[in-house]
mmJSON file of the N, C-alpha and C atoms, coordinates in Angstrom:
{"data_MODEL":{"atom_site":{
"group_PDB":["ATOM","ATOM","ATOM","ATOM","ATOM","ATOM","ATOM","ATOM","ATOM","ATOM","ATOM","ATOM","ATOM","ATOM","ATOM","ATOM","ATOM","ATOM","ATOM","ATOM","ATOM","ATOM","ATOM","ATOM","ATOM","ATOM","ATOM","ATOM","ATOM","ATOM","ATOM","ATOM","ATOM","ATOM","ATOM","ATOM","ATOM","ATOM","ATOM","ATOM","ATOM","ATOM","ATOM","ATOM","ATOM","ATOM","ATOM","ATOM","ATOM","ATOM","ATOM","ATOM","ATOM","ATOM","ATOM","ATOM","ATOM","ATOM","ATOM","ATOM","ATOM","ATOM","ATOM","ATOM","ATOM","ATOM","ATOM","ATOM","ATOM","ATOM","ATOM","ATOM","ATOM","ATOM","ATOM","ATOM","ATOM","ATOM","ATOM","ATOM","ATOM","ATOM","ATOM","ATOM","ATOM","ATOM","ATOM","ATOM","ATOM","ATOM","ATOM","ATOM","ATOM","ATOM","ATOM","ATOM","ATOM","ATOM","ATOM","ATOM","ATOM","ATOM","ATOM","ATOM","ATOM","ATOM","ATOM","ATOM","ATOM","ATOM","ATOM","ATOM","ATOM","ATOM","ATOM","ATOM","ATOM","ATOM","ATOM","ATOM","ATOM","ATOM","ATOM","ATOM","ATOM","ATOM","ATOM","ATOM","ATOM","ATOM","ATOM","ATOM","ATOM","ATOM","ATOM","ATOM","ATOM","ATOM","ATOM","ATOM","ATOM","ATOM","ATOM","ATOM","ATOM","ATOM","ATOM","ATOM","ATOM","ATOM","ATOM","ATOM","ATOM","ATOM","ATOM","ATOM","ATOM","ATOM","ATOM","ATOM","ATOM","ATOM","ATOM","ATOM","ATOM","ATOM","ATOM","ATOM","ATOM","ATOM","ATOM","ATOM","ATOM","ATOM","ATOM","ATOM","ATOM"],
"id":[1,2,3,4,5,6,7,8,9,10,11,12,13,14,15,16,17,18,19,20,21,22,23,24,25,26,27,28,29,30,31,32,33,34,35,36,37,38,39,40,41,42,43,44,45,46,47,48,49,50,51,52,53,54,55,56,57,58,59,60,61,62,63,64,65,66,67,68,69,70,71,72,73,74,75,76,77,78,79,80,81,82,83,84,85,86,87,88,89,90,91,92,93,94,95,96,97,98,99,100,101,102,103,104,105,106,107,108,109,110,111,112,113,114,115,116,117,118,119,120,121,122,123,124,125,126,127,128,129,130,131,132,133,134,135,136,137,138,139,140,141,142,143,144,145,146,147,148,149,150,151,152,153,154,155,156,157,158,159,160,161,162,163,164,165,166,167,168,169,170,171,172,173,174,175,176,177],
"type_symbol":["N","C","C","N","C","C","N","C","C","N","C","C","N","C","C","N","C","C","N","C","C","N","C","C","N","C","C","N","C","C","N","C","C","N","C","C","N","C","C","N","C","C","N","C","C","N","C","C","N","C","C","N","C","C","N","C","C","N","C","C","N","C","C","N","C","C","N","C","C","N","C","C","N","C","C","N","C","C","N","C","C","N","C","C","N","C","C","N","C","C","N","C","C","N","C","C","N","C","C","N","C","C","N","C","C","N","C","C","N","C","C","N","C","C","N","C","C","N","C","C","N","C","C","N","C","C","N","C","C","N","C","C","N","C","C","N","C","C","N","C","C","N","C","C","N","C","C","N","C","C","N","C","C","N","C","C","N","C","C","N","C","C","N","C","C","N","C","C","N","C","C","N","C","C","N","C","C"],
"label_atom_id":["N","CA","C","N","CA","C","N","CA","C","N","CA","C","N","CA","C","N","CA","C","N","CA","C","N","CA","C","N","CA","C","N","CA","C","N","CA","C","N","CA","C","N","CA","C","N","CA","C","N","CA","C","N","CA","C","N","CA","C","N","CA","C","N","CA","C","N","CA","C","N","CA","C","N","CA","C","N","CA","C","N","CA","C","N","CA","C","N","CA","C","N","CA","C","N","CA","C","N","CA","C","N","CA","C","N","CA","C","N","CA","C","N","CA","C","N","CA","C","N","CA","C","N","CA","C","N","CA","C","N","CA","C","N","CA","C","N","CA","C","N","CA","C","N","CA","C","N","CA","C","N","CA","C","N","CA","C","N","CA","C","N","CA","C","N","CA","C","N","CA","C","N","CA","C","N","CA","C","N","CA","C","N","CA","C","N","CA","C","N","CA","C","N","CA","C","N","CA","C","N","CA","C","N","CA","C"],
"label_alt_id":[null,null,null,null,null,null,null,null,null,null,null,null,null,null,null,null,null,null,null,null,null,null,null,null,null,null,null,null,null,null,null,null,null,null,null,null,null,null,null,null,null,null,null,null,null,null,null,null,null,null,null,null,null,null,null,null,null,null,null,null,null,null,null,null,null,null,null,null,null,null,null,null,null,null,null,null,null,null,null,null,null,null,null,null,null,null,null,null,null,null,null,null,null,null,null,null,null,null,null,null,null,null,null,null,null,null,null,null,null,null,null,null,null,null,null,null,null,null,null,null,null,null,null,null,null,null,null,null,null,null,null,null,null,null,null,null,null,null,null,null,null,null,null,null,null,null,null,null,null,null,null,null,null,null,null,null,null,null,null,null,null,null,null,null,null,null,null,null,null,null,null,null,null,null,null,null,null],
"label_comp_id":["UNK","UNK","UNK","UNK","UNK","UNK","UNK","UNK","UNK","UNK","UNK","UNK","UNK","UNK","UNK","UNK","UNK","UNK","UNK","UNK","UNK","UNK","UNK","UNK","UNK","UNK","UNK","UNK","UNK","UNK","UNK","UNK","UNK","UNK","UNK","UNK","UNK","UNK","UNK","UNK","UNK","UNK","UNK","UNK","UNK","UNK","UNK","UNK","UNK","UNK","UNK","UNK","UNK","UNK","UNK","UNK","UNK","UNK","UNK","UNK","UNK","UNK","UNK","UNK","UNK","UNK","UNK","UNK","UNK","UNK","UNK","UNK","UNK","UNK","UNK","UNK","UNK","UNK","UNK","UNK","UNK","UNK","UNK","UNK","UNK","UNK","UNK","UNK","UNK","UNK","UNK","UNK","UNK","UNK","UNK","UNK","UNK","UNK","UNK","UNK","UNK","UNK","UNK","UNK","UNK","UNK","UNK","UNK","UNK","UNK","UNK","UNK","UNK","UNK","UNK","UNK","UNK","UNK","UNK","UNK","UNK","UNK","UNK","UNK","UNK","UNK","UNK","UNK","UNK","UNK","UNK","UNK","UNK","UNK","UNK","UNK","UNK","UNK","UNK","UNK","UNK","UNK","UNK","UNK","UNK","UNK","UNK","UNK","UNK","UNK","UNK","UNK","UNK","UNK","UNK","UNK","UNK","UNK","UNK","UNK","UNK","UNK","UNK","UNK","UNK","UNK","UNK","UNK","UNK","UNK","UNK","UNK","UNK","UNK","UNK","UNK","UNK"],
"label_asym_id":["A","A","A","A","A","A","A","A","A","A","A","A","A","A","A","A","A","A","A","A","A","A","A","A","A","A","A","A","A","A","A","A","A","A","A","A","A","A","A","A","A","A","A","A","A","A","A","A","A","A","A","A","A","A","A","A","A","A","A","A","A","A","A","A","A","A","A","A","A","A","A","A","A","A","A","A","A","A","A","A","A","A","A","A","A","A","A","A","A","A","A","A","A","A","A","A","A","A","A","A","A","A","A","A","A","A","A","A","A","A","A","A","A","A","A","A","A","A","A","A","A","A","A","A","A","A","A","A","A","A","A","A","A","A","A","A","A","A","A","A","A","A","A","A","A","A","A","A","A","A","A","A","A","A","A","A","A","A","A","A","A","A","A","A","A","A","A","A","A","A","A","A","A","A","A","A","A"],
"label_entity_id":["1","1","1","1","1","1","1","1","1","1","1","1","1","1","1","1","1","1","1","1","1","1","1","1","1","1","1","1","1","1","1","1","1","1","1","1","1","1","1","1","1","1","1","1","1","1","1","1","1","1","1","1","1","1","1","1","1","1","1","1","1","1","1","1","1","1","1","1","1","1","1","1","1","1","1","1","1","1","1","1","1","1","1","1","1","1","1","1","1","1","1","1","1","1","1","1","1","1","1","1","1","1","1","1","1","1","1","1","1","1","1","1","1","1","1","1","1","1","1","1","1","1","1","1","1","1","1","1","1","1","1","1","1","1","1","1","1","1","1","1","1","1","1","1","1","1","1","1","1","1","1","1","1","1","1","1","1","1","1","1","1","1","1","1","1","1","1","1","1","1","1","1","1","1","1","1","1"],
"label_seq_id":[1,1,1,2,2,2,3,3,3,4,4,4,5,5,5,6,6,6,7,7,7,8,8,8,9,9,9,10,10,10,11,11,11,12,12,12,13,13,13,14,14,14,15,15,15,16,16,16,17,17,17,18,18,18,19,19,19,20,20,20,21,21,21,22,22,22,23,23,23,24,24,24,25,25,25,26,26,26,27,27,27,28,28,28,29,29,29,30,30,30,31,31,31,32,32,32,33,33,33,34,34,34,35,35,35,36,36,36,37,37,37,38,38,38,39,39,39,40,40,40,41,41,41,42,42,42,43,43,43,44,44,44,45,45,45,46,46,46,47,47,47,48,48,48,49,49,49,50,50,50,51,51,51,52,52,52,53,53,53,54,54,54,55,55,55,56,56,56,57,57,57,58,58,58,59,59,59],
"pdbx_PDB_ins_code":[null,null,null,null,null,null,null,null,null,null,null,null,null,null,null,null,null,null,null,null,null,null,null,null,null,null,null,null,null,null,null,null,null,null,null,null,null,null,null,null,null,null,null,null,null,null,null,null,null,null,null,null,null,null,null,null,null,null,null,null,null,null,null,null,null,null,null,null,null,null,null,null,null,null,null,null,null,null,null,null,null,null,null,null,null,null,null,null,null,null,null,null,null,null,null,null,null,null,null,null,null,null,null,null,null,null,null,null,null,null,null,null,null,null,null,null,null,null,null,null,null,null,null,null,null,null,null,null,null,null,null,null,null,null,null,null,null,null,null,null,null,null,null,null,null,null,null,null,null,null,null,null,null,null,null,null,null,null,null,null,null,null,null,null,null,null,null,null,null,null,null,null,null,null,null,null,null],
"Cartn_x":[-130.104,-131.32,-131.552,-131.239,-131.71,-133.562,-133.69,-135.178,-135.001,-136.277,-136.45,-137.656,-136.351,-136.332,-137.657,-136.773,-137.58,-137.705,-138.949,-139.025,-139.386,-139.176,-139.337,-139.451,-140.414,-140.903,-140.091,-139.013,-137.98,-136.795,-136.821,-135.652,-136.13,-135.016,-135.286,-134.255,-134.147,-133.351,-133.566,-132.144,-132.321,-131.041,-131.881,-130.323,-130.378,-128.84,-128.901,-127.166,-126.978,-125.506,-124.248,-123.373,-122.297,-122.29,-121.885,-121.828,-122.798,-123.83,-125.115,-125.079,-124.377,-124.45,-124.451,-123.414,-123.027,-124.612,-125.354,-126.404,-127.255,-127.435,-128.666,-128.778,-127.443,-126.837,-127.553,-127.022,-127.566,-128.889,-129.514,-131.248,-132.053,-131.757,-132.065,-132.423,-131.037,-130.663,-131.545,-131.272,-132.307,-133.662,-134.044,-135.5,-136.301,-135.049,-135.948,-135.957,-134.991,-134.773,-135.431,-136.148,-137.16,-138.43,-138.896,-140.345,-141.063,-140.158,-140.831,-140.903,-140.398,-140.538,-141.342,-141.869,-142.724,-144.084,-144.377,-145.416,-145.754,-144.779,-144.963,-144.025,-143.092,-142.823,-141.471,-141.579,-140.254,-139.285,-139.13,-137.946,-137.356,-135.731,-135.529,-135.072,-135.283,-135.226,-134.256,-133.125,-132.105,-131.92,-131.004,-131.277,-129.885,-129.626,-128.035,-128.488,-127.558,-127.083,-125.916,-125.985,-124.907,-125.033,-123.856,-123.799,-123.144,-122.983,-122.777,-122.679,-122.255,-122.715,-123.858,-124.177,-125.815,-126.366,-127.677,-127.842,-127.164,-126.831,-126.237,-124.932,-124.002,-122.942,-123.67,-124.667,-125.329,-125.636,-125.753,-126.114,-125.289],
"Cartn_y":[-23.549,-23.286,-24.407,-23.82,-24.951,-25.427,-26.79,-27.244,-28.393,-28.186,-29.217,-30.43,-31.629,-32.829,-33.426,-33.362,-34.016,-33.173,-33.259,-32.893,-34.41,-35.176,-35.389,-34.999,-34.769,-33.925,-32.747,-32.462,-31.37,-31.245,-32.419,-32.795,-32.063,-31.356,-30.734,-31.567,-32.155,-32.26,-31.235,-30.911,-30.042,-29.919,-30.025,-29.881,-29.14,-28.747,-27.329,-27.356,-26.151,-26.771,-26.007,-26.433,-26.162,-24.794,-23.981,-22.506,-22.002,-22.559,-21.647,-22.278,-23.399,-24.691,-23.281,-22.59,-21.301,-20.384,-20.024,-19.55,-20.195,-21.059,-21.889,-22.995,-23.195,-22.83,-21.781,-21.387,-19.742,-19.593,-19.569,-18.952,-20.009,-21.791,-22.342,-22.245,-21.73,-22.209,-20.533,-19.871,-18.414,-18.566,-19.758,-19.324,-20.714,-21.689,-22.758,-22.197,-21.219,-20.886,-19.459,-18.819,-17.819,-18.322,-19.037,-19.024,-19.219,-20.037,-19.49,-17.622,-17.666,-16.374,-15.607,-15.748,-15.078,-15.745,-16.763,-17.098,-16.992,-16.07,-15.915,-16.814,-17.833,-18.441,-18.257,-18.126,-17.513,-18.335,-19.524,-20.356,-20.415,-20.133,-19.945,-21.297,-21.294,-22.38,-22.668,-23.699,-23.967,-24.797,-24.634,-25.549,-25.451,-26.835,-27.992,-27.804,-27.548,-27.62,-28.27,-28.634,-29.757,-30.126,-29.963,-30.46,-31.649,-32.393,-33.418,-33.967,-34.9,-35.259,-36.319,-36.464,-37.459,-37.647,-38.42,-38.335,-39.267,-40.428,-41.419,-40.871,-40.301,-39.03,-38.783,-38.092,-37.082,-38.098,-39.095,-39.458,-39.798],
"Cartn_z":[-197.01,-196.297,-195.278,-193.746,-193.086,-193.063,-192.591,-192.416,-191.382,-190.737,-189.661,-190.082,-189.834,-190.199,-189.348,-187.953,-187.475,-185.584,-184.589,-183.344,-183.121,-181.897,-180.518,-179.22,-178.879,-177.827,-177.494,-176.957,-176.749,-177.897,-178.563,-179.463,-181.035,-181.258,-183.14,-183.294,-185.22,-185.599,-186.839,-187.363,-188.263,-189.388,-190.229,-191.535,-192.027,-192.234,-192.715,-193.828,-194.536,-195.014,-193.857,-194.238,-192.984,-193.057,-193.755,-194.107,-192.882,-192.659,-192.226,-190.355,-190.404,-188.698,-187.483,-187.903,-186.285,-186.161,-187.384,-187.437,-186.751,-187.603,-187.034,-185.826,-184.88,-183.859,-182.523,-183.418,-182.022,-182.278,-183.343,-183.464,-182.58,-182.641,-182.027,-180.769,-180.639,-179.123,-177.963,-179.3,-178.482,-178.557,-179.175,-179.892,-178.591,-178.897,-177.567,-176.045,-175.611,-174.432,-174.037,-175.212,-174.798,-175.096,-175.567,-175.46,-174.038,-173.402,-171.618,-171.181,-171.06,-170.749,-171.968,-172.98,-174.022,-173.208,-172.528,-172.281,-171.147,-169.977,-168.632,-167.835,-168.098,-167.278,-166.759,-165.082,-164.219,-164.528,-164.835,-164.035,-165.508,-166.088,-167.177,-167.914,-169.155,-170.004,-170.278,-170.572,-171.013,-172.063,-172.932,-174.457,-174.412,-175.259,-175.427,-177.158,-177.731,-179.667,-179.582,-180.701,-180.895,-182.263,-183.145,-184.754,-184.801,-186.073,-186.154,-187.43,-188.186,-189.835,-189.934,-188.998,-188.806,-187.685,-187.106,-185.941,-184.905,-185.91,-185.042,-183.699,-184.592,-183.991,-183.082,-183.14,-182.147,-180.861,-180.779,-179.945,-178.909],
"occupancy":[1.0,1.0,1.0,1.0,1.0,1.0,1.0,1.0,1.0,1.0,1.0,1.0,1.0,1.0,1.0,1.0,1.0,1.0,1.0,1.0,1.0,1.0,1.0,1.0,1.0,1.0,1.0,1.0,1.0,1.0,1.0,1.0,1.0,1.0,1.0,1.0,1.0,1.0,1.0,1.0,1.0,1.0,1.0,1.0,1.0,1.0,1.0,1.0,1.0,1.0,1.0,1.0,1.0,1.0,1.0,1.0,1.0,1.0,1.0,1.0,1.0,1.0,1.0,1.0,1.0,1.0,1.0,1.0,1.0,1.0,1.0,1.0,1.0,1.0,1.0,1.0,1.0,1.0,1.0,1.0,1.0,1.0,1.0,1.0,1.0,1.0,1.0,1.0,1.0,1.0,1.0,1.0,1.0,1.0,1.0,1.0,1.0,1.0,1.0,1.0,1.0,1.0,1.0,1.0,1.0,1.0,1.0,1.0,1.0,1.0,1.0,1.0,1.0,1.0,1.0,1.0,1.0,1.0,1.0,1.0,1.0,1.0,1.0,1.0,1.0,1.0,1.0,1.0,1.0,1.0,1.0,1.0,1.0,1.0,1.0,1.0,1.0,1.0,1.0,1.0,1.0,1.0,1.0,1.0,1.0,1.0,1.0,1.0,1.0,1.0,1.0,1.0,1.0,1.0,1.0,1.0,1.0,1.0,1.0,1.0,1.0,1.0,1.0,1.0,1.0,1.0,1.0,1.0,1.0,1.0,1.0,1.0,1.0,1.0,1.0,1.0,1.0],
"B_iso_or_equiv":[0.0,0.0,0.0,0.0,0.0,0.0,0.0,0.0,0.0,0.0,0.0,0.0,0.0,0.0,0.0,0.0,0.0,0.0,0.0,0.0,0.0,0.0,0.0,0.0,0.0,0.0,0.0,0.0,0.0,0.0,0.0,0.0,0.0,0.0,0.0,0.0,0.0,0.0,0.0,0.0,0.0,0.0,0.0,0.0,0.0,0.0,0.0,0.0,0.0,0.0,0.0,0.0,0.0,0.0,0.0,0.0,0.0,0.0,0.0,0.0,0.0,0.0,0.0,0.0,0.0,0.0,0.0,0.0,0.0,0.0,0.0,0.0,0.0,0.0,0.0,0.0,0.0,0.0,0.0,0.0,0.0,0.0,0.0,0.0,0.0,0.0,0.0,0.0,0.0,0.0,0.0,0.0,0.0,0.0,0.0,0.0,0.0,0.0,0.0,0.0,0.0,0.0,0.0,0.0,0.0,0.0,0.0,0.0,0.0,0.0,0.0,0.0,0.0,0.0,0.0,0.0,0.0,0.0,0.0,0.0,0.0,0.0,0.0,0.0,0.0,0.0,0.0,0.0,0.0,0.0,0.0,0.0,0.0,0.0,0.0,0.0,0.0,0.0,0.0,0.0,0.0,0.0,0.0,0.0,0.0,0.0,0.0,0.0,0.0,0.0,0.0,0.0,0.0,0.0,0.0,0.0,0.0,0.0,0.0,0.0,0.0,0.0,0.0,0.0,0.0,0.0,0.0,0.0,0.0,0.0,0.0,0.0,0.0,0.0,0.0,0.0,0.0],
"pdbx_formal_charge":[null,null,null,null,null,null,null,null,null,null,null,null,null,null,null,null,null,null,null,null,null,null,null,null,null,null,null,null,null,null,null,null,null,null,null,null,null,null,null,null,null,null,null,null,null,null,null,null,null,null,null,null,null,null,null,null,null,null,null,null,null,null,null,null,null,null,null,null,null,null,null,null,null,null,null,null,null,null,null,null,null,null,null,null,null,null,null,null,null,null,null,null,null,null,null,null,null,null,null,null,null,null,null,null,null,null,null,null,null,null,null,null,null,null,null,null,null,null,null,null,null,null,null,null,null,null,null,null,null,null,null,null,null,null,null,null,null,null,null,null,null,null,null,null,null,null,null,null,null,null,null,null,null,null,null,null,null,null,null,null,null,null,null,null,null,null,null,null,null,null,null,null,null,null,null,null,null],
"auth_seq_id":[1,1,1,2,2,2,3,3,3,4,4,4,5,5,5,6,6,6,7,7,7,8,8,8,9,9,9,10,10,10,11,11,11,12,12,12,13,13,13,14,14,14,15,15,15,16,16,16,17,17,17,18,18,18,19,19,19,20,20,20,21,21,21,22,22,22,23,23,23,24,24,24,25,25,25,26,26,26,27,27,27,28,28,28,29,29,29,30,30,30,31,31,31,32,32,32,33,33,33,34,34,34,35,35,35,36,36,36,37,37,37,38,38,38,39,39,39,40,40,40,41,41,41,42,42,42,43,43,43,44,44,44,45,45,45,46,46,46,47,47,47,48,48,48,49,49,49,50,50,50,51,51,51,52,52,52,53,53,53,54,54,54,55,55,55,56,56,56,57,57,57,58,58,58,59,59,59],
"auth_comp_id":["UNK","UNK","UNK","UNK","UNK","UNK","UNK","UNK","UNK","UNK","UNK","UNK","UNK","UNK","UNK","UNK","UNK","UNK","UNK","UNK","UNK","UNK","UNK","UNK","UNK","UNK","UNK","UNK","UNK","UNK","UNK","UNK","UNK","UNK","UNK","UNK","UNK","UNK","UNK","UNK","UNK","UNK","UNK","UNK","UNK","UNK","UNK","UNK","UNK","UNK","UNK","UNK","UNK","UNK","UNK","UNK","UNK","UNK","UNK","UNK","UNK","UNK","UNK","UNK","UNK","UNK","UNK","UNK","UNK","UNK","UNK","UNK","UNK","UNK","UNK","UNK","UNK","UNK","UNK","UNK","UNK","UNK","UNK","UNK","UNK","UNK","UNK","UNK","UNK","UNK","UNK","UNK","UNK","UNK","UNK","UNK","UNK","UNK","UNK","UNK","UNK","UNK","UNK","UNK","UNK","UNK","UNK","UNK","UNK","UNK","UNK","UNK","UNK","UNK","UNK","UNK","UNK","UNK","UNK","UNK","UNK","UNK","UNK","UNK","UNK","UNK","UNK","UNK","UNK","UNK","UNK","UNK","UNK","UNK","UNK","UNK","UNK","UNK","UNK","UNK","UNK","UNK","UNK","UNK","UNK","UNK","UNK","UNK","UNK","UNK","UNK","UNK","UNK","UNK","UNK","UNK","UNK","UNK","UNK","UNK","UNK","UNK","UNK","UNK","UNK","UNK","UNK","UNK","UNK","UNK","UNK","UNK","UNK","UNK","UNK","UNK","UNK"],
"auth_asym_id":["A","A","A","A","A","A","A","A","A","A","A","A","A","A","A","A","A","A","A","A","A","A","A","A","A","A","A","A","A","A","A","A","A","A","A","A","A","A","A","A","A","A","A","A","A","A","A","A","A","A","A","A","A","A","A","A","A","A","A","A","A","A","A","A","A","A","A","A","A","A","A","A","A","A","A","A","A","A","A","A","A","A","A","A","A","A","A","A","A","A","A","A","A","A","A","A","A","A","A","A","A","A","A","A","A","A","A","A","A","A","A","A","A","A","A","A","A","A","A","A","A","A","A","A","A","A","A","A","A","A","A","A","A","A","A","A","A","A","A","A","A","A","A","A","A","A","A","A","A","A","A","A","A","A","A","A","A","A","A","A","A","A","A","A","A","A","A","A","A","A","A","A","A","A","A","A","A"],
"auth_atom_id":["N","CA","C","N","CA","C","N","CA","C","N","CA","C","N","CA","C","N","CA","C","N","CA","C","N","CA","C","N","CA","C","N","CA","C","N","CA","C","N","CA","C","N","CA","C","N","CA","C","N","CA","C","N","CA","C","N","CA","C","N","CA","C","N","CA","C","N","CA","C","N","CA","C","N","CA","C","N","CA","C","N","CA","C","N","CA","C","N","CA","C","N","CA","C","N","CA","C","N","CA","C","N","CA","C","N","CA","C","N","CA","C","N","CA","C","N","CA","C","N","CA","C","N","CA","C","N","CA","C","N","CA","C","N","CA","C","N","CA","C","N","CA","C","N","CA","C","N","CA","C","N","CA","C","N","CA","C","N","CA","C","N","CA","C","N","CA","C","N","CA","C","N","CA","C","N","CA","C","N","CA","C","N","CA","C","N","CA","C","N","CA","C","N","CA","C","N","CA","C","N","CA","C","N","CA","C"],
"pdbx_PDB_model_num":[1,1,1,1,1,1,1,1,1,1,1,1,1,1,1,1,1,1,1,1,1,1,1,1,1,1,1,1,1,1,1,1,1,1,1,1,1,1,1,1,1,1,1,1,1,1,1,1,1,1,1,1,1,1,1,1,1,1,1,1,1,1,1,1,1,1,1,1,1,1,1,1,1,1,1,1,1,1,1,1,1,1,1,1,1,1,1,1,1,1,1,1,1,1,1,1,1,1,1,1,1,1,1,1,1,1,1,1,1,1,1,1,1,1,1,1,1,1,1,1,1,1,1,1,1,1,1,1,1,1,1,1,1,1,1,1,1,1,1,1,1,1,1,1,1,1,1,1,1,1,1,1,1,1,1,1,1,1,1,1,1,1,1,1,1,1,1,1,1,1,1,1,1,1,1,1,1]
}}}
């Protein structure tokens, strides 16, 4: 079961177990890049995912 750790302003972090990473992957990445347009807004949103085994990696 993924869960979110932690946001910074645009930033999710989120753990989840590997089995589930390609899922929760894509839901992300559809779910940060439509809410503009759910709220009216023209110019389209773009969202970066990226896995990792901690955040340090991630960075």
């Amino acid at each position: 079961m993924a869960r979110l750790v932690l946001q910074i302003h645009d930033e999710l972090i989120v753990e989840t177990p590997v089995e589930e990473r390609d899922a929760v992957l894509a839901l992300t990445k559809e779910s940060m890049e439509e809410v503009g347009a759910m709220h009216g807004l023209r110019v389209p949103l773009r969202a970066d995912v990226a896995s990792g085994p901690n955040w340090l990696d991630m960075v």
